[in-house]
PyMOL Python script that loads the backbone (N, CA, C, O; Angstrom):
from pymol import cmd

cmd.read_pdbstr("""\
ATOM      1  N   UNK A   1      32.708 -25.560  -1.238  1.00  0.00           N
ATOM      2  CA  UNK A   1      33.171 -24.820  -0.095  1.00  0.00           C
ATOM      3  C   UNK A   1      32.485 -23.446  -0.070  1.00  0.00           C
ATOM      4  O   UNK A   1      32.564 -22.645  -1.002  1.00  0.00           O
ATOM      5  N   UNK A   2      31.660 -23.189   1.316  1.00  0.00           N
ATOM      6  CA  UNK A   2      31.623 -21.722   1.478  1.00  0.00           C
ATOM      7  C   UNK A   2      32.363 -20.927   1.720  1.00  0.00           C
ATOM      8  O   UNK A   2      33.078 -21.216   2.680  1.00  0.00           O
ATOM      9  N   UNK A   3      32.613 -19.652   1.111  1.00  0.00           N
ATOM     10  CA  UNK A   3      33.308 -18.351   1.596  1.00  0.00           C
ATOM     11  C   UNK A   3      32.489 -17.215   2.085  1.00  0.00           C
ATOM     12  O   UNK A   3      31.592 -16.773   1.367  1.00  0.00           O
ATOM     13  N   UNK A   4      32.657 -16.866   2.891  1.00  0.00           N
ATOM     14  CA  UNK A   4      32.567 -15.632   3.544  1.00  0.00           C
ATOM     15  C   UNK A   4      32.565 -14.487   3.808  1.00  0.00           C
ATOM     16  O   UNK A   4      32.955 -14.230   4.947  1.00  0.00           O
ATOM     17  N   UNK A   5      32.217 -13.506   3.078  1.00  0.00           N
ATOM     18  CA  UNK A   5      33.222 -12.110   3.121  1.00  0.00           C
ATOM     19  C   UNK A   5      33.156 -11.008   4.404  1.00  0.00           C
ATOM     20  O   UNK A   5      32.188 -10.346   4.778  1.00  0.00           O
ATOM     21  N   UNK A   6      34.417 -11.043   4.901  1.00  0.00           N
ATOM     22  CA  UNK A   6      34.906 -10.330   5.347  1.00  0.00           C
ATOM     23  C   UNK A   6      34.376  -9.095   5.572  1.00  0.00           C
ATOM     24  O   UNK A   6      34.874  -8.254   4.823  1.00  0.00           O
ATOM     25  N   UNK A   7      33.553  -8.668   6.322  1.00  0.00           N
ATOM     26  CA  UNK A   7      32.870  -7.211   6.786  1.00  0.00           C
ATOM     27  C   UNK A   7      31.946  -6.855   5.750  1.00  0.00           C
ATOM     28  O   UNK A   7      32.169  -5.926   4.974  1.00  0.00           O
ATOM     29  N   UNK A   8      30.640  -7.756   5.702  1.00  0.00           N
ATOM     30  CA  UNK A   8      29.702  -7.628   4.381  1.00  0.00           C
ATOM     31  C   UNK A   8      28.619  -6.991   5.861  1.00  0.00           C
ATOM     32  O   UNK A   8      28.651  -6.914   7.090  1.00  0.00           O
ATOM     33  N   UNK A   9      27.970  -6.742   4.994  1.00  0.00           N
ATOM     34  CA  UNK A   9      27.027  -5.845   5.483  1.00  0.00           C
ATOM     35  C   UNK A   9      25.556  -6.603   5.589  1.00  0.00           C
ATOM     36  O   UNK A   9      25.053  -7.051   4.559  1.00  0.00           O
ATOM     37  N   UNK A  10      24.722  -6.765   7.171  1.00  0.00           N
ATOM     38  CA  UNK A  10      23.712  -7.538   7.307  1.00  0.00           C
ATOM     39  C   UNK A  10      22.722  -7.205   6.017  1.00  0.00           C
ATOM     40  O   UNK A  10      22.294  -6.070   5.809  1.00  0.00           O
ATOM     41  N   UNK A  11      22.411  -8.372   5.164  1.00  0.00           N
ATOM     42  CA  UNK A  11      21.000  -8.332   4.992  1.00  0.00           C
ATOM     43  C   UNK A  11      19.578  -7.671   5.287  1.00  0.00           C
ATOM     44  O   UNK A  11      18.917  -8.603   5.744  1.00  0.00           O
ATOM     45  N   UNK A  12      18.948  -6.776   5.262  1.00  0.00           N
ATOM     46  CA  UNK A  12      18.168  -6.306   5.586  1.00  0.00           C
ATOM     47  C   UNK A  12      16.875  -6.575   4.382  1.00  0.00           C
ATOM     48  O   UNK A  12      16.768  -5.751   3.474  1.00  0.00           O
ATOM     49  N   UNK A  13      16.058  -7.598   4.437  1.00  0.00           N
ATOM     50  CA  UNK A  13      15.134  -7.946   3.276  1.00  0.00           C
ATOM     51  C   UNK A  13      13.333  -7.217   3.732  1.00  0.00           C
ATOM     52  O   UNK A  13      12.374  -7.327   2.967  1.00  0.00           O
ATOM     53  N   UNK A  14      13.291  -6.769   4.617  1.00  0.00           N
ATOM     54  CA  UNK A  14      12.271  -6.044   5.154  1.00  0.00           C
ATOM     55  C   UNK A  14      12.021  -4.786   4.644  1.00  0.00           C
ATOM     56  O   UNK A  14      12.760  -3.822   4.844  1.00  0.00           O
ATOM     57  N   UNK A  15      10.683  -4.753   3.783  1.00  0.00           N
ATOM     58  CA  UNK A  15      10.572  -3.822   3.125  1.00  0.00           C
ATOM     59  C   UNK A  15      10.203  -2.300   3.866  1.00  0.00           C
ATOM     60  O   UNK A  15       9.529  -2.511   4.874  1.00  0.00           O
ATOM     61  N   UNK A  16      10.356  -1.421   3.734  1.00  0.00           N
ATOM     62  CA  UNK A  16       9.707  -0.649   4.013  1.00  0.00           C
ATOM     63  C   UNK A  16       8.925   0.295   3.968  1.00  0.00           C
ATOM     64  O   UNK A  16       9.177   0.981   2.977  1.00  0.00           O
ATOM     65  N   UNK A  17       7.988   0.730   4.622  1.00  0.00           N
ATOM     66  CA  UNK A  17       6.270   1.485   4.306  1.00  0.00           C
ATOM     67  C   UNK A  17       6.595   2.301   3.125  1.00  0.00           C
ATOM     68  O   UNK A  17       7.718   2.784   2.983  1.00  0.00           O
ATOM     69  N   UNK A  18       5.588   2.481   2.222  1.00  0.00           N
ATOM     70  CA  UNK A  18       5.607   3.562   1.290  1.00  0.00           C
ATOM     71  C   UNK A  18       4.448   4.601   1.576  1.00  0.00           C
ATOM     72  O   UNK A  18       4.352   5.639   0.922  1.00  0.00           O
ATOM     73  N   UNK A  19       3.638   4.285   2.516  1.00  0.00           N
ATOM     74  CA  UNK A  19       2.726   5.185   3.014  1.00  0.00           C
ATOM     75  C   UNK A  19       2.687   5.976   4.421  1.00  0.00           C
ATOM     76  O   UNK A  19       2.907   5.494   5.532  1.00  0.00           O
ATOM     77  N   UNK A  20       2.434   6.991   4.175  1.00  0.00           N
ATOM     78  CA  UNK A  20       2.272   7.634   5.579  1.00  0.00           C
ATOM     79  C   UNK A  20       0.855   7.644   6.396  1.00  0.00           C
ATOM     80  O   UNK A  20      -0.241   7.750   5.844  1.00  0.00           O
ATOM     81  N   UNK A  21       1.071   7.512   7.867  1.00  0.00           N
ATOM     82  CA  UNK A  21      -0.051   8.119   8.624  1.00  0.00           C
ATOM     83  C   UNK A  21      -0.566   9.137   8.152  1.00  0.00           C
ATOM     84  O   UNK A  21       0.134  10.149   8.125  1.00  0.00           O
ATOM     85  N   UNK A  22      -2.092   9.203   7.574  1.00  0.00           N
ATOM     86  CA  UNK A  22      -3.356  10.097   7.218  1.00  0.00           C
ATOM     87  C   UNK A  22      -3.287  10.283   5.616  1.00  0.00           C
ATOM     88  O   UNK A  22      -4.081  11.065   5.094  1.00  0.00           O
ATOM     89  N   UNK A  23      -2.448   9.652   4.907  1.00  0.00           N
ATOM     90  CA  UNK A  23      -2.281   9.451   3.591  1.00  0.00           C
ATOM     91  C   UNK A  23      -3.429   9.002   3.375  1.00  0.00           C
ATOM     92  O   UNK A  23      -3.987   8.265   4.187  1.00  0.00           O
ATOM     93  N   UNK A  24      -4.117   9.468   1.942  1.00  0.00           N
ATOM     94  CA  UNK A  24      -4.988   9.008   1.691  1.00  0.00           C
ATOM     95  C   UNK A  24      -4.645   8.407   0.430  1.00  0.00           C
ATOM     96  O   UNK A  24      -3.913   8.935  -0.408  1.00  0.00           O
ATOM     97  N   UNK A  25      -5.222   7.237   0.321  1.00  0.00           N
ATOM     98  CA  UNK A  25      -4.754   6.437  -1.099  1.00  0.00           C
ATOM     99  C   UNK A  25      -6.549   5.652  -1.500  1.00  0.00           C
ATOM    100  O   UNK A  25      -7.723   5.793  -1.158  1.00  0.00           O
ATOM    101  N   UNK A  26      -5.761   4.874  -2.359  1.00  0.00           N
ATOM    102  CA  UNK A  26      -7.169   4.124  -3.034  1.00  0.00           C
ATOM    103  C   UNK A  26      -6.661   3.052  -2.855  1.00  0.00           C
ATOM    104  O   UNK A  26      -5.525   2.949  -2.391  1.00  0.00           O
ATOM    105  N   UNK A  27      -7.721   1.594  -3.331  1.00  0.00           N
ATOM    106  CA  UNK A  27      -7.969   0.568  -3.328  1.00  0.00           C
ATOM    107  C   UNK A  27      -7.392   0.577  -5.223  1.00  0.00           C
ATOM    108  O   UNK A  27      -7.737   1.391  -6.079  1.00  0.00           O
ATOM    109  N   UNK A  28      -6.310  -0.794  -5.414  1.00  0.00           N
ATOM    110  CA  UNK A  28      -6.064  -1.100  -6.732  1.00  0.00           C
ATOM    111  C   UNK A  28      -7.193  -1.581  -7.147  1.00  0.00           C
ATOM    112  O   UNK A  28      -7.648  -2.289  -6.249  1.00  0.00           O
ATOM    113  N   UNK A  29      -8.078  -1.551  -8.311  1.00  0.00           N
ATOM    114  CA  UNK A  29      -8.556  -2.998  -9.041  1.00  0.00           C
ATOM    115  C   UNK A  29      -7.874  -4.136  -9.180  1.00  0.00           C
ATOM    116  O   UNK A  29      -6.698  -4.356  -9.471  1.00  0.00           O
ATOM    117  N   UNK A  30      -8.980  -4.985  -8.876  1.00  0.00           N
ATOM    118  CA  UNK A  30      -8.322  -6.522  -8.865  1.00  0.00           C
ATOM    119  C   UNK A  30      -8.800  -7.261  -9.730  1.00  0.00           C
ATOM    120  O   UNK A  30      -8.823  -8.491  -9.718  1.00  0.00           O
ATOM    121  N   UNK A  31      -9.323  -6.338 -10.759  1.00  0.00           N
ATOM    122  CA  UNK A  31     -10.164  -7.433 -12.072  1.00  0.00           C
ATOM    123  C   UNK A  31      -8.836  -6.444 -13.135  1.00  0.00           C
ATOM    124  O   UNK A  31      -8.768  -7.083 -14.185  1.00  0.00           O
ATOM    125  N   UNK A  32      -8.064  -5.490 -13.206  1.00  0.00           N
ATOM    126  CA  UNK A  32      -7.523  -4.450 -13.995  1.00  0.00           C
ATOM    127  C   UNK A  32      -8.162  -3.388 -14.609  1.00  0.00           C
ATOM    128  O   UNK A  32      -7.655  -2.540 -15.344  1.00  0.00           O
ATOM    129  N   UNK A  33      -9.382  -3.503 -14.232  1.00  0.00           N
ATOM    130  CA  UNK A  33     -10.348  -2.103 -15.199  1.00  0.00           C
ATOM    131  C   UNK A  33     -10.146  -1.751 -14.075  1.00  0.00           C
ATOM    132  O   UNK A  33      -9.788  -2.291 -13.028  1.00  0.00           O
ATOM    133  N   UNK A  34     -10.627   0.001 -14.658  1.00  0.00           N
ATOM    134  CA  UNK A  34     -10.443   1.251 -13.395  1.00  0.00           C
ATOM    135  C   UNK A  34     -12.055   1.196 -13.139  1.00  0.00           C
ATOM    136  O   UNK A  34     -13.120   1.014 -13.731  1.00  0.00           O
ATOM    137  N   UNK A  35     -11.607   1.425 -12.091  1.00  0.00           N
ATOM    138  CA  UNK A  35     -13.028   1.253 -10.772  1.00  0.00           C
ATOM    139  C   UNK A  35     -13.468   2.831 -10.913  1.00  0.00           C
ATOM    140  O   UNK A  35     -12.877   3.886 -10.681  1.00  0.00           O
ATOM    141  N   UNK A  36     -15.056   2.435 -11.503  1.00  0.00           N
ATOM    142  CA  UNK A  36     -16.128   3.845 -11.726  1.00  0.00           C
ATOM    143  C   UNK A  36     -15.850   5.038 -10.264  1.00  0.00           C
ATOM    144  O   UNK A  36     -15.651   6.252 -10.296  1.00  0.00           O
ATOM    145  N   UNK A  37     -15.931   4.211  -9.231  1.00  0.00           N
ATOM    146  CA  UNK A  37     -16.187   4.441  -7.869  1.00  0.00           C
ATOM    147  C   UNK A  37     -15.346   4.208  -7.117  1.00  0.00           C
ATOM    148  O   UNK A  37     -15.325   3.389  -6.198  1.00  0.00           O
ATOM    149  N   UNK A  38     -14.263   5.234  -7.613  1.00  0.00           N
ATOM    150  CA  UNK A  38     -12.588   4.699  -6.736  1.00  0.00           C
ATOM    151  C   UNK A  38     -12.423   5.277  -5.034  1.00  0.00           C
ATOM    152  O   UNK A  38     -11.627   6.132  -4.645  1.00  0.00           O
ATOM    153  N   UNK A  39     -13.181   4.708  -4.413  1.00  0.00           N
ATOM    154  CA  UNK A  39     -13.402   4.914  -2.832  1.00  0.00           C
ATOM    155  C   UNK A  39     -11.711   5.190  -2.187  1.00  0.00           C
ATOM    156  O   UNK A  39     -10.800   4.382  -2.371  1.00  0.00           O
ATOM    157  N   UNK A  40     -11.560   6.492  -1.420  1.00  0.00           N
ATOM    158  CA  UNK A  40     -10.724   6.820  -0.866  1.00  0.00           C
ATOM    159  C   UNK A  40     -10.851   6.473   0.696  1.00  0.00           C
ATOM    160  O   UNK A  40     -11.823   6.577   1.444  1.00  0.00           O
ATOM    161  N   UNK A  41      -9.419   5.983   0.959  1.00  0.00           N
ATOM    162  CA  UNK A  41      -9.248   5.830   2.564  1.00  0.00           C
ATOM    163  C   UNK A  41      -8.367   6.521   3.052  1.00  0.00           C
ATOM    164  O   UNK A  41      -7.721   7.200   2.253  1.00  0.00           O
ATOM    165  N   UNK A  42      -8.151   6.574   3.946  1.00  0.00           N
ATOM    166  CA  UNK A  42      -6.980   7.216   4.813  1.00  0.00           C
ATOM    167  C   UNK A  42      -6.142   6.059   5.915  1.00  0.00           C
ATOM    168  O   UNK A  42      -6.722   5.336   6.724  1.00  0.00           O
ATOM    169  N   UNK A  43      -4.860   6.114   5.719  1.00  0.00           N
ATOM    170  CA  UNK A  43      -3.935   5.273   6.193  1.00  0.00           C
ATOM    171  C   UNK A  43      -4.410   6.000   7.994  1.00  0.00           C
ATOM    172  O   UNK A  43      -4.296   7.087   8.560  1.00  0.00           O
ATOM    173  N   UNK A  44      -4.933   4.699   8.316  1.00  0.00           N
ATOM    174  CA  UNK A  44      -4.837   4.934  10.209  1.00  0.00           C
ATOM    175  C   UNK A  44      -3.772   4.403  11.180  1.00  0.00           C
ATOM    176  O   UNK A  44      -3.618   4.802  12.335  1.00  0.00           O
ATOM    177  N   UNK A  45      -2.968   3.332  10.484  1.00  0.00           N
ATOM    178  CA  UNK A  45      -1.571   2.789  11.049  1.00  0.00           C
ATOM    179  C   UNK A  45      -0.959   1.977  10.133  1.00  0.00           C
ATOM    180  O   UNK A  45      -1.402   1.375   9.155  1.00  0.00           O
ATOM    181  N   UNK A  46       0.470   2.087  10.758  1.00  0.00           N
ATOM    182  CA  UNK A  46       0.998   1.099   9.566  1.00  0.00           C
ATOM    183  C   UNK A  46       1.425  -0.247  10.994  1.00  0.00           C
ATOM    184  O   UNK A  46       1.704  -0.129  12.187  1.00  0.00           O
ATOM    185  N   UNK A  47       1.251  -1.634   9.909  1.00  0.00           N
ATOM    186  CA  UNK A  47       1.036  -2.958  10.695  1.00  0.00           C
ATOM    187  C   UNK A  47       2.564  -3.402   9.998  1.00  0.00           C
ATOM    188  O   UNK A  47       3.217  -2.750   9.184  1.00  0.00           O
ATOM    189  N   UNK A  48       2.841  -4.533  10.514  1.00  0.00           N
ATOM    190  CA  UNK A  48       4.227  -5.575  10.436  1.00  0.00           C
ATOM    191  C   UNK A  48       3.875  -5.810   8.682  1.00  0.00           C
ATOM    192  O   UNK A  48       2.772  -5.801   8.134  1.00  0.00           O
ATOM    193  N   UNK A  49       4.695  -5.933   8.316  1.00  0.00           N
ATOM    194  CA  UNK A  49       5.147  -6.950   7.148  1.00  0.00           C
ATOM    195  C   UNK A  49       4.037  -8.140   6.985  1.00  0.00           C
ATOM    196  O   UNK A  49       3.274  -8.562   7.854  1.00  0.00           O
ATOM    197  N   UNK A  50       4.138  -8.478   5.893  1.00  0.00           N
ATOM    198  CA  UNK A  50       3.133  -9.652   5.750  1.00  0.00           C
ATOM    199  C   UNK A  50       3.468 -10.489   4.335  1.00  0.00           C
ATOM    200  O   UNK A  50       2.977  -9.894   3.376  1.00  0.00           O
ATOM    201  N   UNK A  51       4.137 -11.648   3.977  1.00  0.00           N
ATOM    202  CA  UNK A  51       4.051 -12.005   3.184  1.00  0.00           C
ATOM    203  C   UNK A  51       4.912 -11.556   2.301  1.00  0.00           C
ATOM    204  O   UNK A  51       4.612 -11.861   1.147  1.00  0.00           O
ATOM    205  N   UNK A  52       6.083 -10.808   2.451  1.00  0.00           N
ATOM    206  CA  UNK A  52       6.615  -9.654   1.995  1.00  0.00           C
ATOM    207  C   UNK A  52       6.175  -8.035   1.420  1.00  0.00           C
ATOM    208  O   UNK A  52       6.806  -7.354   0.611  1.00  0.00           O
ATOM    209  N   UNK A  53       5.321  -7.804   1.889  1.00  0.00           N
ATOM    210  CA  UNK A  53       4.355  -6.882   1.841  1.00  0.00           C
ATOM    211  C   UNK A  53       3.811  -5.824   2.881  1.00  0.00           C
ATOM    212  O   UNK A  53       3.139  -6.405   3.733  1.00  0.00           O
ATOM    213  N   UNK A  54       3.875  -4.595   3.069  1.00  0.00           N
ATOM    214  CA  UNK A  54       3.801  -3.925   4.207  1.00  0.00           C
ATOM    215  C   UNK A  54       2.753  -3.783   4.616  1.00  0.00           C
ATOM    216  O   UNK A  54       2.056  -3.172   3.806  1.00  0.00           O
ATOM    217  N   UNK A  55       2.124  -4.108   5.720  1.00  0.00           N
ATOM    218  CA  UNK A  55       0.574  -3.652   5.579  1.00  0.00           C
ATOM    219  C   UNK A  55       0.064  -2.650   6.466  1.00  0.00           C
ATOM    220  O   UNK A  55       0.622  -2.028   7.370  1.00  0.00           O
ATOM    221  N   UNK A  56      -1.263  -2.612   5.970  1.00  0.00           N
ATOM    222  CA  UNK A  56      -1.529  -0.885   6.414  1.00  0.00           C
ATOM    223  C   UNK A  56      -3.154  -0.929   7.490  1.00  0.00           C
ATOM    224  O   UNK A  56      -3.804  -1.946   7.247  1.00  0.00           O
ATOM    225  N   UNK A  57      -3.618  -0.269   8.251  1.00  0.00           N
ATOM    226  CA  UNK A  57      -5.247  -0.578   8.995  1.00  0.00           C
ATOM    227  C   UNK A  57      -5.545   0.908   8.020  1.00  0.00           C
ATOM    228  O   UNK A  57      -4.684   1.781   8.123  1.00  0.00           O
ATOM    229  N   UNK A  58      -6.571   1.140   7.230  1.00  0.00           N
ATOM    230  CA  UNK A  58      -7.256   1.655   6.797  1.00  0.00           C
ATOM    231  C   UNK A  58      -8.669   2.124   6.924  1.00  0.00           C
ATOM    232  O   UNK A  58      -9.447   1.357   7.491  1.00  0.00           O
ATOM    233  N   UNK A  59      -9.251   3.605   6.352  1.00  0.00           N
ATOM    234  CA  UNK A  59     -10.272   3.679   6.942  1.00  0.00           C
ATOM    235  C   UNK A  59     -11.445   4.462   5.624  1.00  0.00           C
ATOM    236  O   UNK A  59     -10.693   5.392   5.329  1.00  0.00           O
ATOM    237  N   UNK A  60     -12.228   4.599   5.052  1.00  0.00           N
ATOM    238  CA  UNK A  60     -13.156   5.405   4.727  1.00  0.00           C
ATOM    239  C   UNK A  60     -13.725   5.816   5.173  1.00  0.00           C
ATOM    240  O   UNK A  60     -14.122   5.357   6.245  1.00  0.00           O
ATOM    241  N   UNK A  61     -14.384   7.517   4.440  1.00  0.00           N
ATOM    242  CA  UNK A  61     -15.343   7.899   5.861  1.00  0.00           C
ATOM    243  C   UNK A  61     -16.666   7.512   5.634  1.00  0.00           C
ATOM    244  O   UNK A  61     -17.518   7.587   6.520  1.00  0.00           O
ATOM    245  N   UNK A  62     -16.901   7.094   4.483  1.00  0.00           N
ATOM    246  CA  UNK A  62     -18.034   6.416   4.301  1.00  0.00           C
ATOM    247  C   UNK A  62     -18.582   4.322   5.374  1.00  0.00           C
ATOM    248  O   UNK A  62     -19.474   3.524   5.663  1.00  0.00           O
ATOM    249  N   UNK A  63     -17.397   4.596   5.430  1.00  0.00           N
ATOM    250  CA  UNK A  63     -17.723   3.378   6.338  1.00  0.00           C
ATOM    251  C   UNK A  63     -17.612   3.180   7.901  1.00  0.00           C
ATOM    252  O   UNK A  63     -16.603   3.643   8.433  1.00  0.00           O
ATOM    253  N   UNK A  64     -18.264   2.733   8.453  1.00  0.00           N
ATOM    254  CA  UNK A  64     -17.763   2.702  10.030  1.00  0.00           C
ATOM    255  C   UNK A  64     -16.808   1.597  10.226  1.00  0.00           C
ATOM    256  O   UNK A  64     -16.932   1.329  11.421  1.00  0.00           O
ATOM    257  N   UNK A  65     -16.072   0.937   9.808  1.00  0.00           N
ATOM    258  CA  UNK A  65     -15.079  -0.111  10.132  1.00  0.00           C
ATOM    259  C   UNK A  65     -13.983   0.145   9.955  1.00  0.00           C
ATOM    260  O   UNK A  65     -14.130   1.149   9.258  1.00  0.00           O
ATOM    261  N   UNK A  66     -12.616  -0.030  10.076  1.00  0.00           N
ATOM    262  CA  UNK A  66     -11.546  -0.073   9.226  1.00  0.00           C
ATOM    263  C   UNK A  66     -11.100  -1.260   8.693  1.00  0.00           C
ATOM    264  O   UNK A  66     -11.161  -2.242   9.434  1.00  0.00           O
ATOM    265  N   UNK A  67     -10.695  -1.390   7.658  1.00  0.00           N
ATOM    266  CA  UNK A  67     -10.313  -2.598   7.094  1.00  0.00           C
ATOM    267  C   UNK A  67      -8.304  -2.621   7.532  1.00  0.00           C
ATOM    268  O   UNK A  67      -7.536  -1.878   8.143  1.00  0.00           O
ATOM    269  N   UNK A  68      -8.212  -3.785   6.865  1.00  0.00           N
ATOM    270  CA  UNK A  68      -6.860  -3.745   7.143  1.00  0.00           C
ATOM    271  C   UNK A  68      -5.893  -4.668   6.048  1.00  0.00           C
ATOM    272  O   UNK A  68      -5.945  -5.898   6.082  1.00  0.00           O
ATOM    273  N   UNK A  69      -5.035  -3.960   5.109  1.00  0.00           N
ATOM    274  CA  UNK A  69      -4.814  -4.808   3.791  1.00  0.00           C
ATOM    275  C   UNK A  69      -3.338  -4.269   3.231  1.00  0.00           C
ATOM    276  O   UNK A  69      -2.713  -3.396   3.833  1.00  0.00           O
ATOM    277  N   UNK A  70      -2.881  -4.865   2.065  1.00  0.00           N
ATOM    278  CA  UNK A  70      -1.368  -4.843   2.023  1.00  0.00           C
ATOM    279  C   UNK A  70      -0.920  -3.914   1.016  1.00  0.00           C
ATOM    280  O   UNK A  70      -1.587  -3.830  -0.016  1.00  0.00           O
ATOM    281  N   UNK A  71      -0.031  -3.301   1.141  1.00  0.00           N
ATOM    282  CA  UNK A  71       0.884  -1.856   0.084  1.00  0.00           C
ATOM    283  C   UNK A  71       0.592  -2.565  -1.194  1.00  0.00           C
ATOM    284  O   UNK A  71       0.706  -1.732  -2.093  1.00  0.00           O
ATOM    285  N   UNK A  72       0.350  -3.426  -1.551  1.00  0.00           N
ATOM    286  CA  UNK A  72       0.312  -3.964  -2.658  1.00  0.00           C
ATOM    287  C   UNK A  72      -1.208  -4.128  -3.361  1.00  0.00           C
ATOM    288  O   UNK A  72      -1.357  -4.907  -4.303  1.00  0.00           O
ATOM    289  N   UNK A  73      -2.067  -3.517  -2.951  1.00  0.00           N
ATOM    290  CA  UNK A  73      -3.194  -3.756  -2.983  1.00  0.00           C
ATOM    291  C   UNK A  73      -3.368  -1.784  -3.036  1.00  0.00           C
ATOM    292  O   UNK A  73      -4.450  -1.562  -3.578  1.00  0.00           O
ATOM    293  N   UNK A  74      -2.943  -0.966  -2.807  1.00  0.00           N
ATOM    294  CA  UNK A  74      -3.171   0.254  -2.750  1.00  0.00           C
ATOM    295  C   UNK A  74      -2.600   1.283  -3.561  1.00  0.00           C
ATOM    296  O   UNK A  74      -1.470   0.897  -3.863  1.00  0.00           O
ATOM    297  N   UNK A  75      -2.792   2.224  -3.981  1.00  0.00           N
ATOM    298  CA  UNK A  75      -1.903   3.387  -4.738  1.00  0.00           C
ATOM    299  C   UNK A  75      -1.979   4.739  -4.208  1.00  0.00           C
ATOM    300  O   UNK A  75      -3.077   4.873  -3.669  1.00  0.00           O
ATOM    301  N   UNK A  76      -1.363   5.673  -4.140  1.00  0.00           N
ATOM    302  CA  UNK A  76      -1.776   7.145  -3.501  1.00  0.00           C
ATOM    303  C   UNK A  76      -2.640   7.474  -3.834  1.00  0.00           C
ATOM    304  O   UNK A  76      -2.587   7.003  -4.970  1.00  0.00           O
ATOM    305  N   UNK A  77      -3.815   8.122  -3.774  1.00  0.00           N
ATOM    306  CA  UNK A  77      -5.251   9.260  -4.502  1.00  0.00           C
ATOM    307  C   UNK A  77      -4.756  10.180  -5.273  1.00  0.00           C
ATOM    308  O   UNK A  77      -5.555  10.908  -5.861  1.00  0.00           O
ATOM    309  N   UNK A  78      -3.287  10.382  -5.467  1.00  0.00           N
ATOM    310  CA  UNK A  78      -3.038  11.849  -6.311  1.00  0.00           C
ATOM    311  C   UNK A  78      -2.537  11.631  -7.406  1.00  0.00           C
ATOM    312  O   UNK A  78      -2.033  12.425  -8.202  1.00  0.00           O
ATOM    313  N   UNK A  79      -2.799   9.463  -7.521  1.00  0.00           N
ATOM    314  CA  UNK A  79      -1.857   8.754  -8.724  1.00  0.00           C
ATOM    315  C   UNK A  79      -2.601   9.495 -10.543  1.00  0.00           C
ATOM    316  O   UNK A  79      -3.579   9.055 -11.149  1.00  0.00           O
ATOM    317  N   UNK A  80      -1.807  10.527 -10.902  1.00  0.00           N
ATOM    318  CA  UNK A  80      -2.331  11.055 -12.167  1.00  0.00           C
ATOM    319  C   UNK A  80      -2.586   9.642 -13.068  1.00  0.00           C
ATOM    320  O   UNK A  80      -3.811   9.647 -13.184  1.00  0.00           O
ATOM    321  N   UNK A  81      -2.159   8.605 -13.668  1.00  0.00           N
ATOM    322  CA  UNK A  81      -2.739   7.961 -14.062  1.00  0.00           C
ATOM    323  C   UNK A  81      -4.276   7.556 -14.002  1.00  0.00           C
ATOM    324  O   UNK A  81      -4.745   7.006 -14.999  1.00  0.00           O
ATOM    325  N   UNK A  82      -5.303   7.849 -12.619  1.00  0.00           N
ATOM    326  CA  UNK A  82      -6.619   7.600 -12.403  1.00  0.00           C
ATOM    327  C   UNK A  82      -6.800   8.447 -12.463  1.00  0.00           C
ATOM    328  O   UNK A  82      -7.611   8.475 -13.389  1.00  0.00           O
ATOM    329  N   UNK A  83      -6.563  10.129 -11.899  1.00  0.00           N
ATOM    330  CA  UNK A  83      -6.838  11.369 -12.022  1.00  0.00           C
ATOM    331  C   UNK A  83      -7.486  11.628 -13.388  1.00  0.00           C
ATOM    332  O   UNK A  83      -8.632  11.931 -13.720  1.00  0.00           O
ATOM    333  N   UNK A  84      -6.499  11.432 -13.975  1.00  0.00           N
ATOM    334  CA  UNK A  84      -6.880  12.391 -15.380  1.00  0.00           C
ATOM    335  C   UNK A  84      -7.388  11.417 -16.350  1.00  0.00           C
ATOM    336  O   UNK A  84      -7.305  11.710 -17.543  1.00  0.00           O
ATOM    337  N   UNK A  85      -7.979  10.134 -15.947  1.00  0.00           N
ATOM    338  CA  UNK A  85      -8.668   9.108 -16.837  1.00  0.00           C
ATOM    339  C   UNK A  85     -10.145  10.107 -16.713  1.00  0.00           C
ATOM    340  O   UNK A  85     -10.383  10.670 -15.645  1.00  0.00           O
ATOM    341  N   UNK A  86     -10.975  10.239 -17.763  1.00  0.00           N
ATOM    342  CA  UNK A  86     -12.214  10.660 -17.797  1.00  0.00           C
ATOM    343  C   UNK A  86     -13.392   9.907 -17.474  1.00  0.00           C
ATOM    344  O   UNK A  86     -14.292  10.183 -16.681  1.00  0.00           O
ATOM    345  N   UNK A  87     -13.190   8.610 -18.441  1.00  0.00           N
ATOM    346  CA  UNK A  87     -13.879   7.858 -17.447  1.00  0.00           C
ATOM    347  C   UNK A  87     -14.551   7.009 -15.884  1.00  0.00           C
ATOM    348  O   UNK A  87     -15.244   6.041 -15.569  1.00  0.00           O
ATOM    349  N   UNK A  88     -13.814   8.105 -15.284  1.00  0.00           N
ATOM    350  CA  UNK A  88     -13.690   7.540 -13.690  1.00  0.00           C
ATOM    351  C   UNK A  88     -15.205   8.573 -13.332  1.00  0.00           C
ATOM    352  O   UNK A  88     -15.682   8.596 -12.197  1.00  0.00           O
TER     353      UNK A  88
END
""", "prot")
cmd.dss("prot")
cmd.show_as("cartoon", "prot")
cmd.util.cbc("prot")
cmd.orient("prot")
């Protein structure tokens, strides 16, 4: 038997953005080594959900395109963990 409770509160499973418009963040590594050449973008919009995942249209100024890819794939530029690695 299901029960019910009585004045529960909707579900809300939709994550939400951790980045702002003109934030500039980086690209994670996807092999786990830190990337020599950690290319900065700047958040140009934030897009729907994806997969459970927020996603973002992105831009470098080194590039003429914007790409477009998921919170999960990105970190802020001011993440001291890459900062203060020497080897970068």
């Amino acid at each position: 038997m299901i029960r019910f409770q009585q004045n529960a509160r909707p579900r809300t499973d939709t994550p939400s953005h951790l980045f702002a418009i003109g934030q500039t963040v980086r690209m994670k590594s996807r092999t786990g080594l830190v990337q020599k050449t950690a290319e900065l973008f700047q958040i140009k919009s934030r897009l729907p959900v994806k997969d459970g995942s927020p996603q973002y249209r992105i831009r470098s100024e080194q590039e003429t395109h914007e790409r477009v890819t998921t919170e999960d794939n990105l970190e802020p530029a001011d993440n001291p963990a890459v900062a203060n690695n020497p080897s970068i």
